[in-house]
C-alpha positions as CSV (number, residue, x, y, z in Angstrom):
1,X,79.4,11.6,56.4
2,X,80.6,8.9,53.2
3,X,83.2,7.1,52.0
4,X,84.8,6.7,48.8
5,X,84.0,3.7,46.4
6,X,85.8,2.5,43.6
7,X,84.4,1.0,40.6
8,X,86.7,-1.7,40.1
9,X,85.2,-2.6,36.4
10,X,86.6,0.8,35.6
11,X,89.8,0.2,36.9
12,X,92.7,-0.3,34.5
13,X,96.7,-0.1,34.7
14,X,96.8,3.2,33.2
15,X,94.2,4.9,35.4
16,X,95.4,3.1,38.2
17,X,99.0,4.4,38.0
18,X,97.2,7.8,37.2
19,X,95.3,7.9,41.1
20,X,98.3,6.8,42.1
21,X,100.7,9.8,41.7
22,X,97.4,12.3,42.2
23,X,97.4,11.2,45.4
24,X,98.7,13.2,48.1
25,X,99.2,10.9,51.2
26,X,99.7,7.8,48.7
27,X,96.6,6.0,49.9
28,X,96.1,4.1,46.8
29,X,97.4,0.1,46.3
30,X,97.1,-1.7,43.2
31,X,97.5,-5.9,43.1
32,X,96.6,-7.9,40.8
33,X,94.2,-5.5,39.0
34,X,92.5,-4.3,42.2
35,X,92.5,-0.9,43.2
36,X,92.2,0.1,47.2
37,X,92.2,2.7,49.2
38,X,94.3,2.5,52.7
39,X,94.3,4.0,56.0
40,X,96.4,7.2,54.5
41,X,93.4,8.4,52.8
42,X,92.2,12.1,54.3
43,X,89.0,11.7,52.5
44,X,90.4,15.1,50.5
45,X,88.5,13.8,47.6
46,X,91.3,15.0,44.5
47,X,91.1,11.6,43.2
48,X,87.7,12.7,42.5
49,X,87.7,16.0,40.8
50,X,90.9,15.3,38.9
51,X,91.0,11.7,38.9
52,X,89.7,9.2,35.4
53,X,86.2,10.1,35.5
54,X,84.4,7.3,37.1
55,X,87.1,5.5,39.0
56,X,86.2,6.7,42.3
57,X,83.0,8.6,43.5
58,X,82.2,10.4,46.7
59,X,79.4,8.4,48.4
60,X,77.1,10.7,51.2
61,X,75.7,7.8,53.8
62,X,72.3,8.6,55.5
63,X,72.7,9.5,58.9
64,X,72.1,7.0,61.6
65,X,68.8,7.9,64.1
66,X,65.7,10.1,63.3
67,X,66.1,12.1,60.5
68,X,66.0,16.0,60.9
69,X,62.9,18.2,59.9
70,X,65.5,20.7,58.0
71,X,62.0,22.5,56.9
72,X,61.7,23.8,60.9
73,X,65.4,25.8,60.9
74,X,64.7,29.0,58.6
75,X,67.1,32.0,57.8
76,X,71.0,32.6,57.9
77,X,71.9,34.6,61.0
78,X,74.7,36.9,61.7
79,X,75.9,37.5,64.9
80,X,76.7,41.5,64.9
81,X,79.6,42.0,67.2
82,X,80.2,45.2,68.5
83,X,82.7,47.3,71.2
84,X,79.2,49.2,72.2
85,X,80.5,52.5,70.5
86,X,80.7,50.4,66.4
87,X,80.2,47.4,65.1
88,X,83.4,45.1,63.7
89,X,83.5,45.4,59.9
90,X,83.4,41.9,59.8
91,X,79.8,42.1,60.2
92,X,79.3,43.1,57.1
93,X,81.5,40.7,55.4
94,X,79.4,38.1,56.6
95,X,76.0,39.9,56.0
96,X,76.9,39.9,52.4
97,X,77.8,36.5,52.2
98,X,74.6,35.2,54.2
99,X,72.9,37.3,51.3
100,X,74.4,35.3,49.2
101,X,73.8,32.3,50.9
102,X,70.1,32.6,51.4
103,X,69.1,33.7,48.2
104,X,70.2,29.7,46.7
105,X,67.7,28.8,49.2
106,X,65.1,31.7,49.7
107,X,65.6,32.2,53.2
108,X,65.7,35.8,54.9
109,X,68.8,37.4,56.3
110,X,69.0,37.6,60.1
111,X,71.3,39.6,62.1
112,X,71.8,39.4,66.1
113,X,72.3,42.4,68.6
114,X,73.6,41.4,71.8
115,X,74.7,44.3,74.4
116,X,73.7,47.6,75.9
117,X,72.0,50.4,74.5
118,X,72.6,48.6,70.9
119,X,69.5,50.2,69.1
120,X,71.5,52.4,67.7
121,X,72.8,49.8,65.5
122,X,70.3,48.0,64.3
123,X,68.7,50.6,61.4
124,X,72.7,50.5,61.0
125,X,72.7,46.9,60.1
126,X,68.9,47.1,58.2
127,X,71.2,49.4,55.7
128,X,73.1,46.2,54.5
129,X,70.1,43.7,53.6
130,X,69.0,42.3,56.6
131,X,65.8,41.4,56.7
132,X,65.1,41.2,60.7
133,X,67.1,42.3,63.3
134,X,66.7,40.3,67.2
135,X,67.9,42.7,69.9
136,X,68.6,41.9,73.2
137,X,68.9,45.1,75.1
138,X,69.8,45.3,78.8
139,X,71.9,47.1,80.9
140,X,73.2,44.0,82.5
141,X,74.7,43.0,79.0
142,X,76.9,46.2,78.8
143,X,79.7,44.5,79.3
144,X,80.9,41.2,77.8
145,X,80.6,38.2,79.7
146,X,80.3,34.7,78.0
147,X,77.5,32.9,80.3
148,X,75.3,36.0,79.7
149,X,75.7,36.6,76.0
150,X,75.8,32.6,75.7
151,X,72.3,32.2,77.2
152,X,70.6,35.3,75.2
153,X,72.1,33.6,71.8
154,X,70.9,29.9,72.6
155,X,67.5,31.8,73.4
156,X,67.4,33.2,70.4
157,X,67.9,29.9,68.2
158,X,65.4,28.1,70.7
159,X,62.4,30.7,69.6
160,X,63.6,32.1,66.0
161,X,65.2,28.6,64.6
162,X,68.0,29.8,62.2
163,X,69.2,27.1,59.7
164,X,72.8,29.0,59.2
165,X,74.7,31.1,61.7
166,X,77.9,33.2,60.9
167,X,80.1,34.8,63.5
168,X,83.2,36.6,62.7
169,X,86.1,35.4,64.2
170,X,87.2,37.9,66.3
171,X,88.3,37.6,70.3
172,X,84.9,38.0,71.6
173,X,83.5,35.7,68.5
174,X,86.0,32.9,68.8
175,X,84.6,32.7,72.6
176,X,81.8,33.0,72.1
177,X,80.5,30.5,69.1
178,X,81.8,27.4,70.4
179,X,80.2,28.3,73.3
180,X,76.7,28.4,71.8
181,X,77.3,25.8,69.3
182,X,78.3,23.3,72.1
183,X,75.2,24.3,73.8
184,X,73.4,23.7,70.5
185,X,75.2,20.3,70.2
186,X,76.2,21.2,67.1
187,X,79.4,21.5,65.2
188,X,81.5,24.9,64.4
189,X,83.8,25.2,61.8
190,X,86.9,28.1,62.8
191,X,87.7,30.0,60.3
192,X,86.1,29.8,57.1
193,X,87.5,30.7,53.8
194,X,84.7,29.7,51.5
195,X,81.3,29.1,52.3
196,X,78.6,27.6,49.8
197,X,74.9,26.5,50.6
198,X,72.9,23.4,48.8
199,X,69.8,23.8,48.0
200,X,68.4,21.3,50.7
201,X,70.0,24.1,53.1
202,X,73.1,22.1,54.1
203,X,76.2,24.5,54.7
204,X,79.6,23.7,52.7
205,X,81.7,25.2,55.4
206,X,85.8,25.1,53.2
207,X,88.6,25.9,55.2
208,X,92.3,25.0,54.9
209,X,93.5,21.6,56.2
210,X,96.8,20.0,57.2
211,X,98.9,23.2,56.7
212,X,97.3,24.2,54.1
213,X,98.3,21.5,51.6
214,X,94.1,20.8,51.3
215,X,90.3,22.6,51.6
216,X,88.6,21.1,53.7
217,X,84.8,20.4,53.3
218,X,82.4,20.5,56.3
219,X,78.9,20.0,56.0
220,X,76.2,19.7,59.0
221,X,73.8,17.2,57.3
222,X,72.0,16.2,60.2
223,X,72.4,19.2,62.5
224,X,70.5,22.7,63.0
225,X,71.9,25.3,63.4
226,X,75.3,25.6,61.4
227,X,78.2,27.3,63.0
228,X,81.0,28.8,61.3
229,X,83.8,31.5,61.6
230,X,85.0,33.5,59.2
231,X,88.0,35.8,59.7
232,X,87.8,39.8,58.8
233,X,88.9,40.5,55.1
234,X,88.0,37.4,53.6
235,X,84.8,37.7,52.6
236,X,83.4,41.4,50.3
237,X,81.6,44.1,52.0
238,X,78.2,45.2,50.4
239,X,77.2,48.6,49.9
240,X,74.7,49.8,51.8
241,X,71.3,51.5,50.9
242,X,69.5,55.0,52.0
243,X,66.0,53.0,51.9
244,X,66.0,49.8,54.4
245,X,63.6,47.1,54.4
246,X,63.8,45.5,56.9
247,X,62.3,44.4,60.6
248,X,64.1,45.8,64.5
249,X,62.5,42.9,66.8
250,X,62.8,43.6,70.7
251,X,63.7,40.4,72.4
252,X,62.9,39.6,75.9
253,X,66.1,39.9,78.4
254,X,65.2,37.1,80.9
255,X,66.3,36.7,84.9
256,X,68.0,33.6,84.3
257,X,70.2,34.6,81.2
258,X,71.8,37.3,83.5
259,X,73.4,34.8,85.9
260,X,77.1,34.6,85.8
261,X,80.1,33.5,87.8
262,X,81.8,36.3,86.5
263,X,81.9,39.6,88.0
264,X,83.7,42.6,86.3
265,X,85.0,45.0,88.7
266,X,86.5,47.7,85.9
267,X,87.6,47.5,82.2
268,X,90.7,49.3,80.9
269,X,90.8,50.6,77.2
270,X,93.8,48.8,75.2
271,X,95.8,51.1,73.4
272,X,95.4,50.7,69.8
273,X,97.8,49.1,67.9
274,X,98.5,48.8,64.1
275,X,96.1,46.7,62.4
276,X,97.6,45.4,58.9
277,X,93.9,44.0,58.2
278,X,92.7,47.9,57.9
279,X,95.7,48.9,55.7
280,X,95.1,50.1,52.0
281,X,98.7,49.7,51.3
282,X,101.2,46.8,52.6
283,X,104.7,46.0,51.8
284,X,105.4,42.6,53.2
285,X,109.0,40.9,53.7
286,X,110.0,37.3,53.4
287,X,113.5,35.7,54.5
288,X,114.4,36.9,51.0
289,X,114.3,40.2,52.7
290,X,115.1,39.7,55.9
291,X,118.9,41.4,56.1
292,X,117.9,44.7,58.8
293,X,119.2,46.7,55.8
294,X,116.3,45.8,53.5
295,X,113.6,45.7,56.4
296,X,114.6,49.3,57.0
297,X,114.1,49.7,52.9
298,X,111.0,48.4,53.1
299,X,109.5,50.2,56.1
300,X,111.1,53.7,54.5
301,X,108.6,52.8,51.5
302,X,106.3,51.5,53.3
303,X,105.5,54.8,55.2
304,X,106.4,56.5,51.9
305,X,103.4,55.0,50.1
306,X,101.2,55.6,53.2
307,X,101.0,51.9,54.3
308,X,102.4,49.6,56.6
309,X,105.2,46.6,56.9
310,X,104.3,43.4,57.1
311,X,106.0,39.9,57.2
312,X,105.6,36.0,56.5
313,X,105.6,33.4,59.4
314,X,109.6,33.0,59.4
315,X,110.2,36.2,60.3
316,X,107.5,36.4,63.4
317,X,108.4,33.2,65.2
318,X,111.9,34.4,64.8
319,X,110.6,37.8,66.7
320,X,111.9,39.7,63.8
321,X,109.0,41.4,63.6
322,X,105.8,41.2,66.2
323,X,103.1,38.6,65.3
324,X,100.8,41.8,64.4
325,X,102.7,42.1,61.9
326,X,102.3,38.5,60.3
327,X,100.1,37.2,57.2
328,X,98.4,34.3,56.7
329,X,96.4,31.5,58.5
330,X,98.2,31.8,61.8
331,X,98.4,35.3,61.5
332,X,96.1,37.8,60.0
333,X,93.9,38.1,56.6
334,X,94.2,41.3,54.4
335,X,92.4,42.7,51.8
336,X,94.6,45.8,50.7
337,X,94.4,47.8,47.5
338,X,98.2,47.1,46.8
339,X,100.5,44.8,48.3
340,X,103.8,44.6,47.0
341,X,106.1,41.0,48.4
342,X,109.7,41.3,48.4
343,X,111.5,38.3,48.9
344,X,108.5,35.9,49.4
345,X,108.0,32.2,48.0
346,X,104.2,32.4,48.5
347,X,103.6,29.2,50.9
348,X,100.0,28.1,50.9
349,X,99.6,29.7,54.3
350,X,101.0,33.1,53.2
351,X,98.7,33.0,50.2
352,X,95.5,32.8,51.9
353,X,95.9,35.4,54.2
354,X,96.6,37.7,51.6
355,X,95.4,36.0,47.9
356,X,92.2,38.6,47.8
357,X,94.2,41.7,47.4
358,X,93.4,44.4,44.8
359,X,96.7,44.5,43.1
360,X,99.3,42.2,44.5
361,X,103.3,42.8,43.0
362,X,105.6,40.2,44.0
363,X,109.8,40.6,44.1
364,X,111.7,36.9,43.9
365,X,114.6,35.6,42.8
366,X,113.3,31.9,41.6
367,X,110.5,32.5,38.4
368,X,109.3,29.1,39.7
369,X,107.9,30.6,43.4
370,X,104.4,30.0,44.3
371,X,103.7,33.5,44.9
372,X,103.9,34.5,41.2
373,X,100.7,32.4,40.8
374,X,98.5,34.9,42.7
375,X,100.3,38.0,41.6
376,X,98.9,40.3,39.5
377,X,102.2,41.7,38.6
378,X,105.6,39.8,38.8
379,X,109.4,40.8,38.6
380,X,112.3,38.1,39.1
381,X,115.2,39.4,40.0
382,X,117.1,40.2,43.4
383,X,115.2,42.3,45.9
384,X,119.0,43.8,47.4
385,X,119.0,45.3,43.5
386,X,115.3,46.1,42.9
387,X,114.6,47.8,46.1
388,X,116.8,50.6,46.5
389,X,115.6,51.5,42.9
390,X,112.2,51.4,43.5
391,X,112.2,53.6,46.7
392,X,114.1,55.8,44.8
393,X,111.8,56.0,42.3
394,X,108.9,56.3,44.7
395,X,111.1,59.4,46.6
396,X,111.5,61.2,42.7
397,X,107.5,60.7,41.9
398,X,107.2,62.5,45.5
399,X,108.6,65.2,45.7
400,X,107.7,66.5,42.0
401,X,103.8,66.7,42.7
């Protein structure tokens, strides 16, 4: 935890005014040459990055009570979640990042097999730059059930000690983490959009705040183990090698971790539906685009570039199109080679479900709209005009190869 101080011997009129209209909630007062901070203050620290250098600095308090060994907790784990015929690609997001991660602090990779019959996976995983892999293998852990799985995990930090842990934040994930991390006493941090390490090990876990209007900094300082989720598509997958080094440790399935209230009777397969996240090629609509004349455009293209239609927030809660079908934070995170946005402002939300695209081409009427910022390629002008040109066009290039 801290607080903010100001230096008040820095404080002037000019500077004073100045942290005034950086301020986003208006927590700054100024009276008779005193500057203070009031009870509107989110602690999002802009007056610090981008305030008069000086004025006000971030202060980190000690924490209260014994101090924690941090020396004990060793390695950044990943929890490798799996259907028990693949693992999720997320898994390898997040193995790249903990790479990343543990080589500020020269700590080893870790990665976490929970399941039935999961051996298969683990040279699978060594392939990406793990250093050990912990497997729990036991029939009774075939299927998913959150006591079970909860009790091998917290078994695994009692004995191995991670310092990090990253879980992808999928539907078994965001059950299971807060799960563990509750058991841990520790915090978790949902959804993760940037993660940094310090040297002393501490965890900057950033993720959006207050609708998106802020990024959020989280840090653990007197905790073991970190939690965090990270959603799929936010984070780069590595490349994997033909020569492994790396370490497949057995670990021991225990009576007591089996016990559960829960008892499955059968599982049913879902049919699969369409996943935007896994999509190479998106055309996404706004309310700019919303007339069923121009959705029908932009699904026509869509399939005629081999890729799928999505939409902004608007348009789902109005059920113009399914959730599925929705990017940003409340819906999903992609990573496509081309997106192209027709009729889209580019709300904070939208943007960071979508900002890491390859090649992002955005349609809007207003040359002001947010959603030129992260485009790589912009045209202003009206979609009702552009569109029918550009499937057009798309049709012609078609049908002469």
């Amino acid at each position: 935890m801290g607080y903010l101080k100001i230096n008040q011997n820095l404080v002037t009129d000019e500077n004073a005014a100045t942290l005034g209209k950086l301020c986003p909630f208006g927590a700054f007062s100024y009276a008779d040459g005193k500057l203070e901070i009031n009870s509107a203050c989110k602690m999002c620290k802009m007056c610090v990055r981008k305030g008069p250098a000086g004025v006000v600095e971030f202060v980190e308090e000690e924490p209260a009570g014994e101090k924690l060994d941090k020396s004990l907790w060793r390695g950044v784990c990943v929890y490798a979640d799996h259907d028990g015929e693949r693992i999720h690609r997320v898994t390898y997001e997040l193995i790249g990042k903990a790479r990343e991660l543990a080589a500020v602090i020269d700590h080893p990779v870790y990665a976490l097999l929970i399941g039935a019959n999961v051996e298969k996976f683990a040279n699978q995983l060594l392939r990406y730059g793990v250093d050990k892999v912990f497997v729990y293998n036991d029939a009774a852990l075939k299927d998913f059930r959150v006591e079970t799985y909860t009790a091998a995990f917290y078994d695994f930090i009692e004995q191995i000690k991670p310092s990090s842990i990253l879980v992808g934040a999928t539907n078994l994930g965001r059950q299971l983490a807060p799960r563990v991390a509750a058991r841990c006493h520790a915090g978790l941090t949902a959804d993760c959009t940037v993660l940094e390490m310090k040297e002393n090990t501490d965890l900057v876990q950033i993720r959006p705040a207050f609708g998106g209007n802020i990024m959020a900094q989280i840090i653990s300082t007197n905790h073991r183990p970190q939690f965090c989720t990270a959603r799929y598509k936010v984070f780069s997958e590595p490349k994997p090698v033909d020569d492994p080094h790396g370490e497949v440790i057995s670990m021991t399935v225990k009576p007591e971790m089996l016990k559960s209230g829960i008892e499955i009777l059968s599982s049913v397969e879902k049919p699969k539906d369409i996943d935007i996240s896994e999509s190479d090629v998106i055309v996404a609509v706004g309310r700019g685009a919303a007339s069923e004349s121009l959705r029908a455009m932009a699904k026509e293209l869509a399939d005629a570039l081999g890729g799928v239609l999505a939409c902004t927030r608007p348009l789902a809660e109005a059920n113009v199109l399914d959730a599925k079908h929705q990017i940003g934070l409340s819906g999903r995170t992609v990573k496509p080679k081309f997106i192209l946005c027709l009729g889209i402002s580019g709300a904070v939300q939208f943007a960071a479900g979508m900002k890491s695209s390859d090649c992002i081409v955005a349609v809007n009427t207003d040359a002001t709209a947010p959603i030129f910022d992260v485009a790589h390629y912009g045209i202003v002008g009206d979609v009702n005009e552009i569109l029918p040109e550009l499937l057009a066009k798309i049709k012609e290039a078609k049908a002469d190869v």
